[in-house]
C-alpha positions, 0 to 999 in steps of 0.5 A: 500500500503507497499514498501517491504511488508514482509506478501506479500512476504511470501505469494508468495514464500510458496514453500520455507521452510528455513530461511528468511529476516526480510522483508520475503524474502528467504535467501539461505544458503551462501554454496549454493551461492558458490557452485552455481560459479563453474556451469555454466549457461546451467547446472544450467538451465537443473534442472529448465527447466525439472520442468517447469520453462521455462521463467528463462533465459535472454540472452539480456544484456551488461555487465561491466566485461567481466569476472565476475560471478554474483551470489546472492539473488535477491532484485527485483524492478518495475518501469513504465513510470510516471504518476504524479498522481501516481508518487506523491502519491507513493513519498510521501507514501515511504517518509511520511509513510514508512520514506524513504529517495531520490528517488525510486532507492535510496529506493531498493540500502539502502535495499541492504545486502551481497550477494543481487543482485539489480534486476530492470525492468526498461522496457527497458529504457535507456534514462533517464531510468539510474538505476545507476551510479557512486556513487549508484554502489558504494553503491551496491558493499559496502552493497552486497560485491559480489553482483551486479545489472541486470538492464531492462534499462541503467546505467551512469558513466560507465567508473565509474562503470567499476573500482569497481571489486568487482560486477558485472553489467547486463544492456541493454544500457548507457547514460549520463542522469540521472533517471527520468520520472518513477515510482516504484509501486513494491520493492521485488514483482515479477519483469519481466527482458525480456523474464523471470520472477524474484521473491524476493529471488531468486538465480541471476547466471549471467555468460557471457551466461546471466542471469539465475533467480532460485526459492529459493526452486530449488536453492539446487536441481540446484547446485546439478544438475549442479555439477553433469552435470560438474563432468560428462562432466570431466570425459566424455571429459577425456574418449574422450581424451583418445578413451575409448568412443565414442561421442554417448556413452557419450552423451546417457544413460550410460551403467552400465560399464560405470558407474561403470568406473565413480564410480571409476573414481570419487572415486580416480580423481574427484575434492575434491569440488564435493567428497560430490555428490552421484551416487547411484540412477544413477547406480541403474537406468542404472540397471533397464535399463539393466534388473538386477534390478526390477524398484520396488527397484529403488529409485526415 
């Protein structure tokens, strides 16, 4: 039994091929983080849902900012009610063995580095179920920076927790207990939040639709996507403005002068941070379509 164990954590994420923490957790590059705060959530989701991950999203929280975007890699922890046979032998585990220090939720906050996002199962509990409070979001904020929490069960001190800005807060309910009666029997293992399913390393958008979990390996396709998503929806809701198309046009496969009005659109008025998007693999499939391009020659 290891807390954090970096040959387990490699062992469920093969699928990412970049640089990793020294736990083995995936470590997306920061310049995808960023870019990741310009999408919104629905153009992040649309990449995922088209590859089969369909159990990404949760929508069912309270937030502490109601204008804050949460973005960051995922620190995941599961806890269960306690059973004190477990709940003693796991204690003393982290603290005689792996030289931890407090309680369980101490143990995942002292992990914590810039840009994490603290992501709990806490199977919906909230009395006595309160994951953090004052002082530990104050921790969150001084070790992720811009990071945050989602939490599957409470929070206390929320008047507390309310002036830190530099975070962002996800949770199911308050109270003014503390935590107690659980157990963790799982840090940076995968972690269930509701209806979806979150894995160590994973990028947290949380924006005020909920909270989208994407894989590390999908996380560079995703922003690509959702920026591709956002440009067009630009460039779509200016041609409406001005009567060039109609709704129907723009919401169905372009025609190739459509895109070719895009193209030189995107050239001369696009924003400068989304200049480095291509479209040419767009282009040559509205060709195909129209019958002036063999599907053979259509990159995919």
């Amino acid at each position: 039994m290891r807390f954090d164990c970096p040959e387990d954590i490699r062992q469920l994420t093969p699928l990412w091929t970049g640089e990793r923490f020294a736990n083995g957790r995936p470590r997306v590059p920061e310049s995808i983080l960023r870019r990741m705060r310009r999408v919104t959530l629905e153009e992040a989701w649309g990449p995922l849902w088209r590859r089969g991950y369909k159990y990404q999203f949760e929508g069912e929280f309270r937030r502490i900012h109601a204008d804050g975007i949460l973005v960051g890699r995922a620190v995941t922890a599961v806890m269960v009610p306690m059973r004190p046979d477990l709940h003693e032998c796991l204690l003393k585990h982290g603290h005689e063995t792996e030289g931890r220090h407090g309680f369980f939720n101490q143990w995942v906050v002292d992990s914590l580095v810039e840009d994490d996002v603290l992501v709990v199962d806490l199977f919906d509990k909230v009395f006595q179920g309160t994951y953090v409070g004052g002082n530990l979001s104050t921790a969150v904020a001084a070790r992720t920076k811009r990071g945050g929490s989602v939490i599957w069960g409470g929070i206390r001190d929320v008047q507390q927790v309310m002036q830190i800005r530099e975070i962002q807060t996800f949770y199911r309910g308050n109270d003014p207990t503390g935590i107690g009666e659980v157990t963790m029997t799982g840090m940076n293992v995968p972690c269930r939040i509701g209806r979806a399913i979150c894995m160590p390393g994973d990028v947290v958008l949380g924006t005020p639709a909920g909270v989208l979990f994407i894989p590390p390996h999908l996380a560079e396709e995703c922003a690509v996507g959702a920026e591709k998503s956002h440009v067009r929806d630009i460039f779509g809701f200016q041609r409406l403005e001005e009567k060039r198309y109609t709704t129907a046009q723009i919401d169905t496969a372009w025609t190739l002068p459509m895109w070719e009005d895009f193209r030189e659109w995107f050239a001369t008025a696009a924003p400068d941070e989304y200049r480095h998007l291509t479209w040419e693999r767009e282009t040559e499939e509205a060709r195909k379509r129209e019958g002036q391009l063999p599907s053979s020659q259509v990159r995919l």
